[in-house]
N, CA, C and O atoms as a MOPAC input file, in Angstrom:
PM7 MOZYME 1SCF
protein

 N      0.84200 1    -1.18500 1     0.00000 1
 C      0.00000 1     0.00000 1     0.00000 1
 C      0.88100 1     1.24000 1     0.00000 1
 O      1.95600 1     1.31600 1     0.59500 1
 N      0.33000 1     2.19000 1    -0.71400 1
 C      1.45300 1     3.40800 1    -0.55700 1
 C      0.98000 1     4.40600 1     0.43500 1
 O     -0.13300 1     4.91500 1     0.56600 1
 N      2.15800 1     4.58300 1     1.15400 1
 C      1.95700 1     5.55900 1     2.47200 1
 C      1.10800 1     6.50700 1     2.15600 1
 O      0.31900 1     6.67900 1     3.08500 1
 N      0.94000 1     7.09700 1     1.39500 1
 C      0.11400 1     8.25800 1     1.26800 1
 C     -1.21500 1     8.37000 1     1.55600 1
 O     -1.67900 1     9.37500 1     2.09500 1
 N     -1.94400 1     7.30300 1     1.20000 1
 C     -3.14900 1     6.76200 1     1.66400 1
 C     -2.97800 1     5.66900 1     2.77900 1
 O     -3.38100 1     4.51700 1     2.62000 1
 N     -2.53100 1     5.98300 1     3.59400 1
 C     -2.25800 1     4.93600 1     5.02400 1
 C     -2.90200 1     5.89600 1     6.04100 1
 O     -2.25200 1     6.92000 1     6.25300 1
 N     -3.76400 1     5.78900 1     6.53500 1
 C     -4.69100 1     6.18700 1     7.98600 1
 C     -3.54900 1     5.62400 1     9.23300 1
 O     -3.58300 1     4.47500 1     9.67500 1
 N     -2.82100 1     6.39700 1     9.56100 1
 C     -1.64100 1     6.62500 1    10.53400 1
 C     -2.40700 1     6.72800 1    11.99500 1
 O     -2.32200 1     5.88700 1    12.89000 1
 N     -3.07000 1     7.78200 1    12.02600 1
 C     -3.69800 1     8.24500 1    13.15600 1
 C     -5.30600 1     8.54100 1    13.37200 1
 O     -5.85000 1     8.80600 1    12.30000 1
 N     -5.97400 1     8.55400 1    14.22700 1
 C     -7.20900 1     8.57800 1    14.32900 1
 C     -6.98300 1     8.83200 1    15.80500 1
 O     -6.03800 1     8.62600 1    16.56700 1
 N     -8.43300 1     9.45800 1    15.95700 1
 C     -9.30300 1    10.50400 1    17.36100 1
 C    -11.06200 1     9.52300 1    16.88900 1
 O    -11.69400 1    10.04900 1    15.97300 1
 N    -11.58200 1     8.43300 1    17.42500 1
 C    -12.98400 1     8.34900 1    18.04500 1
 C    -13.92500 1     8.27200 1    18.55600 1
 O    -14.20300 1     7.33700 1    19.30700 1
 N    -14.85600 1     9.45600 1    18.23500 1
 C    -15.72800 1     9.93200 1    19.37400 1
 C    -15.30600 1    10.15700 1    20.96500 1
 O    -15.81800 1     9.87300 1    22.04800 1
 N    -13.54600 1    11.12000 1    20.31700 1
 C    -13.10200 1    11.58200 1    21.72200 1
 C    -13.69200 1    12.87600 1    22.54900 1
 O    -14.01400 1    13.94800 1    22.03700 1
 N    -13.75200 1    12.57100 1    23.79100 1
 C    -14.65200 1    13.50000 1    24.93800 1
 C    -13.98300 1    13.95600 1    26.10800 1
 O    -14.03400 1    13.19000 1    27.07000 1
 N    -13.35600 1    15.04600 1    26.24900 1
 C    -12.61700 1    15.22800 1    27.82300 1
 C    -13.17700 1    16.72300 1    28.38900 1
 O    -13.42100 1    17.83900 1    27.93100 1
 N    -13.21700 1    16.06000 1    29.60000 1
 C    -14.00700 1    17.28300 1    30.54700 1
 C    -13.09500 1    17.28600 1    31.45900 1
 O    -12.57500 1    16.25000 1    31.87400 1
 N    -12.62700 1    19.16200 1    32.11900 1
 C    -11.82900 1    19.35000 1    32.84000 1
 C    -12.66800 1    20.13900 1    34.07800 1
 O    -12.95000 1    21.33700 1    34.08100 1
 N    -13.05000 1    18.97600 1    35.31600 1
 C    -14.10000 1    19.85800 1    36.53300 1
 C    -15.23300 1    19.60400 1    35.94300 1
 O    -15.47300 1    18.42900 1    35.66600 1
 N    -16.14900 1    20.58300 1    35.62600 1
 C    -17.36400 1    20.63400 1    35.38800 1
 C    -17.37000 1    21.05100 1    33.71700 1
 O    -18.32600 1    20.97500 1    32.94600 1
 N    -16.25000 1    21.42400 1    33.48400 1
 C    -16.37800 1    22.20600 1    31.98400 1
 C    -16.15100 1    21.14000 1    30.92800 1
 O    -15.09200 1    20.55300 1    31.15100 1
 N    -16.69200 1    20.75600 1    30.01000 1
 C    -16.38100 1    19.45600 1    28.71000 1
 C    -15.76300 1    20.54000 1    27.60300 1
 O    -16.55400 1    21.31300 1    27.06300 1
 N    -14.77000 1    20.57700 1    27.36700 1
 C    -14.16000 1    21.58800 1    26.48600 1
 C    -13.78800 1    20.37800 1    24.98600 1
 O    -13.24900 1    20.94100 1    24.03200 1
 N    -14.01600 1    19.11200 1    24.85000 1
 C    -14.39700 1    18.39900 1    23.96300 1
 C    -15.60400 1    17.46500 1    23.79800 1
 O    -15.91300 1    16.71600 1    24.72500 1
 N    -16.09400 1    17.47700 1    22.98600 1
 C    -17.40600 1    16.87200 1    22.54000 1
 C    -17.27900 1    15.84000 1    21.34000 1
 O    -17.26500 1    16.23100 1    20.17300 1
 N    -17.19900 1    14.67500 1    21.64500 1
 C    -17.61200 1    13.73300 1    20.28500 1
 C    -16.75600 1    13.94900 1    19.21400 1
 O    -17.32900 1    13.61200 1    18.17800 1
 N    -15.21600 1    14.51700 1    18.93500 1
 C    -14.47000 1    14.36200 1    18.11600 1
 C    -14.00800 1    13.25100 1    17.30200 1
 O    -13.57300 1    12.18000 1    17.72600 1
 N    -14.14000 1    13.59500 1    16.14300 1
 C    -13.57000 1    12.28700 1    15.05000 1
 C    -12.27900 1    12.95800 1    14.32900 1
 O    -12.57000 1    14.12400 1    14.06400 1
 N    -11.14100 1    12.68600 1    13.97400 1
 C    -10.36200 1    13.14100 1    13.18500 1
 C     -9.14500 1    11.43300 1    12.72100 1
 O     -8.97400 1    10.39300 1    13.35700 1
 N     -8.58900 1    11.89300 1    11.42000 1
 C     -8.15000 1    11.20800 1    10.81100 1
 C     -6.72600 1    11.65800 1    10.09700 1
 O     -6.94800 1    12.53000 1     9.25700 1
 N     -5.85900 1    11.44100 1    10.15800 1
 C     -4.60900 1    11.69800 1     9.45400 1
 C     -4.00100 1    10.40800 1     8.38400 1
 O     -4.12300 1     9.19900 1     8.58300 1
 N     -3.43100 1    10.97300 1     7.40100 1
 C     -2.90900 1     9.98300 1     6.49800 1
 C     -1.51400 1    10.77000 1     6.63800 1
 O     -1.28300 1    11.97900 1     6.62200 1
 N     -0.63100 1     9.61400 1     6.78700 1
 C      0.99300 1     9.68200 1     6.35300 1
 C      1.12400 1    10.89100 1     5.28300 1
 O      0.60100 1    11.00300 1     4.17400 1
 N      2.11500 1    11.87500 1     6.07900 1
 C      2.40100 1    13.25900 1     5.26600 1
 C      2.15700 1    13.93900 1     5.31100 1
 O      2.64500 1    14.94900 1     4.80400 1
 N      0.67400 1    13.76600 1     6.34400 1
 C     -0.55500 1    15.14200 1     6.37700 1
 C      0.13100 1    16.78300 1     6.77900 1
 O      0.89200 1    16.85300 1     7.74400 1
 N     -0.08100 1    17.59100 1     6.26500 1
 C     -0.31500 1    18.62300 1     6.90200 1
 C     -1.16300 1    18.89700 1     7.03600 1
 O     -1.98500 1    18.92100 1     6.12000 1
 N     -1.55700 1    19.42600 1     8.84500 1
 C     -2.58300 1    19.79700 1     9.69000 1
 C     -2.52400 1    21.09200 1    10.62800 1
 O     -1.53100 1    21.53300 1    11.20600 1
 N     -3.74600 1    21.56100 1    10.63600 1
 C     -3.85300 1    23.16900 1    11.10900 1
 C     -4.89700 1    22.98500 1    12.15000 1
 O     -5.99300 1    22.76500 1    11.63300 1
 N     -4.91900 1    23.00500 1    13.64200 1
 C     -5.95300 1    23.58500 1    14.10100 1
 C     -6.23900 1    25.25600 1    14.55700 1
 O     -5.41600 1    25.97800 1    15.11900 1
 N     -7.53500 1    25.60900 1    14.17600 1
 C     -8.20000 1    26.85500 1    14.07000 1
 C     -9.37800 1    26.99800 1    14.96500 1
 O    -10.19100 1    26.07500 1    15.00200 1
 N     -9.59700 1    28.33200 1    15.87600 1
 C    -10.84100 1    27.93700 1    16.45000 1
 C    -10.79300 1    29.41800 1    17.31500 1
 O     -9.90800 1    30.27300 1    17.29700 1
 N    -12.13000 1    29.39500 1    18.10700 1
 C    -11.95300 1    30.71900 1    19.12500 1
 C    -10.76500 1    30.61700 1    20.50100 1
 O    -10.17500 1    29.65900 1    21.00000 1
 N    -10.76600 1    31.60200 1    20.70000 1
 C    -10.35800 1    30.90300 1    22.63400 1
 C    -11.22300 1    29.98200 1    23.62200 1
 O    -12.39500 1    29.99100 1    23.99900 1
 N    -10.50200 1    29.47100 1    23.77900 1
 C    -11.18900 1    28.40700 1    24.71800 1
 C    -12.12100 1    27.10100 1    23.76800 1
 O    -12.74900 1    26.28700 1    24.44600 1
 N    -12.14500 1    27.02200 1    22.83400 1
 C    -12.40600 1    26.30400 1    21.70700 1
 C    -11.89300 1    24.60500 1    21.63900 1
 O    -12.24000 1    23.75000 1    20.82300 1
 N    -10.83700 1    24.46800 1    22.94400 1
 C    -10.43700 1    23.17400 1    22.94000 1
 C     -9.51700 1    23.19400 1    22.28800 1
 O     -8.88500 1    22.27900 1    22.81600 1
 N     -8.58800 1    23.72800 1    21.08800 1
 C     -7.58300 1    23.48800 1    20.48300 1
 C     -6.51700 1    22.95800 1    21.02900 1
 O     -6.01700 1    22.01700 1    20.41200 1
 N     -5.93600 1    23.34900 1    22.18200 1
 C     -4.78500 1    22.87500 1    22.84200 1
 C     -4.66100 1    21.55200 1    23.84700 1
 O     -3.71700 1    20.90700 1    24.30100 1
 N     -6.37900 1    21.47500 1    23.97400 1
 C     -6.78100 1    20.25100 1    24.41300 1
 C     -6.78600 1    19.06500 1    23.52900 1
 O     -6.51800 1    17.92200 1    23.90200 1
 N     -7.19500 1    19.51700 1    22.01300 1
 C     -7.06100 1    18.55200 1    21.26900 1
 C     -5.83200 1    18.00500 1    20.98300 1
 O     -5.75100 1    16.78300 1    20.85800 1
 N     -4.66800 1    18.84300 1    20.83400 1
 C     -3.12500 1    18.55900 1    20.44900 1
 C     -2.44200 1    17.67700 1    21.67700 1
 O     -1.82500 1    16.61700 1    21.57200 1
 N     -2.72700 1    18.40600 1    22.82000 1
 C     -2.64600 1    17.05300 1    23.93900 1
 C     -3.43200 1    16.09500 1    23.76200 1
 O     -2.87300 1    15.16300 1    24.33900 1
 N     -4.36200 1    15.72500 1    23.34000 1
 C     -4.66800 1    14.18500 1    23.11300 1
 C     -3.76000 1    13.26000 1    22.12100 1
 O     -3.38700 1    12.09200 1    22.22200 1
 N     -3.51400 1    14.46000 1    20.92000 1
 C     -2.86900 1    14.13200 1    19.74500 1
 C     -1.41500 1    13.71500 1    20.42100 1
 O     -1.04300 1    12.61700 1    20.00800 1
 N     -0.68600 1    14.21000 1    21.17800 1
 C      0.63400 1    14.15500 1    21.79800 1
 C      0.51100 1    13.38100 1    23.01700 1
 O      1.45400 1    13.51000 1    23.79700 1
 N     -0.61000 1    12.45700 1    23.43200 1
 C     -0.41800 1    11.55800 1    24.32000 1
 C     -0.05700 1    12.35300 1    25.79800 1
 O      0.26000 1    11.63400 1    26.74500 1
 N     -0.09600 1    13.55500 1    25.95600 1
 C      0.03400 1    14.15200 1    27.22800 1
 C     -0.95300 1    13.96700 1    27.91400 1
 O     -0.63500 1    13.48100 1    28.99900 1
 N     -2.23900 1    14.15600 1    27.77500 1
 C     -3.38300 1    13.98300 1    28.02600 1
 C     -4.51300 1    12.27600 1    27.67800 1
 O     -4.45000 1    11.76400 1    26.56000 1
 N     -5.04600 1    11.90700 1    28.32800 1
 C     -5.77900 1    10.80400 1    28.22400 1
 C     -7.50100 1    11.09900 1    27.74700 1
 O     -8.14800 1    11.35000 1    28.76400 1
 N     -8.16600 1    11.12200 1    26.78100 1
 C     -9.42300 1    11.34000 1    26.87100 1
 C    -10.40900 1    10.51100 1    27.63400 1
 O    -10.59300 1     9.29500 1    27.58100 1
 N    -11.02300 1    11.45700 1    28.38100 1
 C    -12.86700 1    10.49700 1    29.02800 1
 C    -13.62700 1     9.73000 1    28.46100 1
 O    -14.37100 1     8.97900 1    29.09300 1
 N    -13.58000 1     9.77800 1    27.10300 1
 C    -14.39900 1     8.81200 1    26.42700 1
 C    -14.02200 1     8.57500 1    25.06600 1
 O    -14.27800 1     9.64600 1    24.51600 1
 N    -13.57200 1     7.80800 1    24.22300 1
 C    -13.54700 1     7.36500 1    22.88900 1
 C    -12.11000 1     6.79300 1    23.15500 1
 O    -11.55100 1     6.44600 1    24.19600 1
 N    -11.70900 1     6.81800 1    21.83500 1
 C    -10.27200 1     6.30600 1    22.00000 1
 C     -9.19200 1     6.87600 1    20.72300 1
 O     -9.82400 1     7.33700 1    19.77300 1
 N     -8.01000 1     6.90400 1    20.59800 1
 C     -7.24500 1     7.50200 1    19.72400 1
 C     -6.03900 1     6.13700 1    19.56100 1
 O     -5.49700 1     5.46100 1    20.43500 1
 N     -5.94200 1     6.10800 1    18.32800 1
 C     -5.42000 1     5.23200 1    17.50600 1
 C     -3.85500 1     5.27600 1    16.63500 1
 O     -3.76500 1     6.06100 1    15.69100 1
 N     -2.99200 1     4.64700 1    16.90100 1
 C     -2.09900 1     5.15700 1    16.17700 1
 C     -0.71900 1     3.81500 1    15.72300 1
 O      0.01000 1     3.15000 1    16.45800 1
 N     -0.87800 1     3.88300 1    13.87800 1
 C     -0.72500 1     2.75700 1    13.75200 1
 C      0.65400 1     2.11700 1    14.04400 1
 O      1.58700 1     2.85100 1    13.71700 1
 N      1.00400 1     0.94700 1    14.57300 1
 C      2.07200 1     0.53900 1    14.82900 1
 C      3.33700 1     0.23900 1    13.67100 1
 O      3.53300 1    -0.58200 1    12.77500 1
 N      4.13600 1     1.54300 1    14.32100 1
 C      5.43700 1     1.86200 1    13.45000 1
 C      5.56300 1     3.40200 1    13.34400 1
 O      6.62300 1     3.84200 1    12.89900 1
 N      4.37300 1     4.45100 1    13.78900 1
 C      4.13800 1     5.56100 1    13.84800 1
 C      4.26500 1     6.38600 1    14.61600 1
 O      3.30000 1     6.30700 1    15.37700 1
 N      5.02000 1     7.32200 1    14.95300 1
 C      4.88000 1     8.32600 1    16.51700 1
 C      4.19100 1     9.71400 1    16.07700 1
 O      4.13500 1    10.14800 1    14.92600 1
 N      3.57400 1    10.43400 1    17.47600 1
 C      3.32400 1    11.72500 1    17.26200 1
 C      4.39000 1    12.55700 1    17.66300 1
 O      4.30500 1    13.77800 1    17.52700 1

């Protein structure tokens, strides 16, 4: 298969709440080998929450994140 179309990474139906506040809701995302990726959004929008899931710093409350073996973030 050629890398280019290889699904490397995946986010499903990830959910993390910090206290009382859920600053993610039901996220799906998908990367293929090579991707360039941008997140965009307001303040407080979750962005930096999402990149810690993406970077394994953080653990999500609900779904799970995927990442295929041979691959790092």
């Amino acid at each position: 298969m050629n890398n280019d179309k290889q699904i490397i990474f995946s986010m499903v139906n990830v959910s993390k709440t910090y206290g009382q506040k859920r600053v993610l809701k039901d996220i799906y995302l998908s990367f293929y080998y090579g991707a360039k990726i941008g997140i965009i959004g307001l303040n407080g929008s979750g962005k930096s929450s999402v990149l810690k899931v993406i970077a394994g710093l953080v653990e999500p409350d609900e779904g799970q994140v995927v990442i295929q073996p041979g691959y790092t973030v």
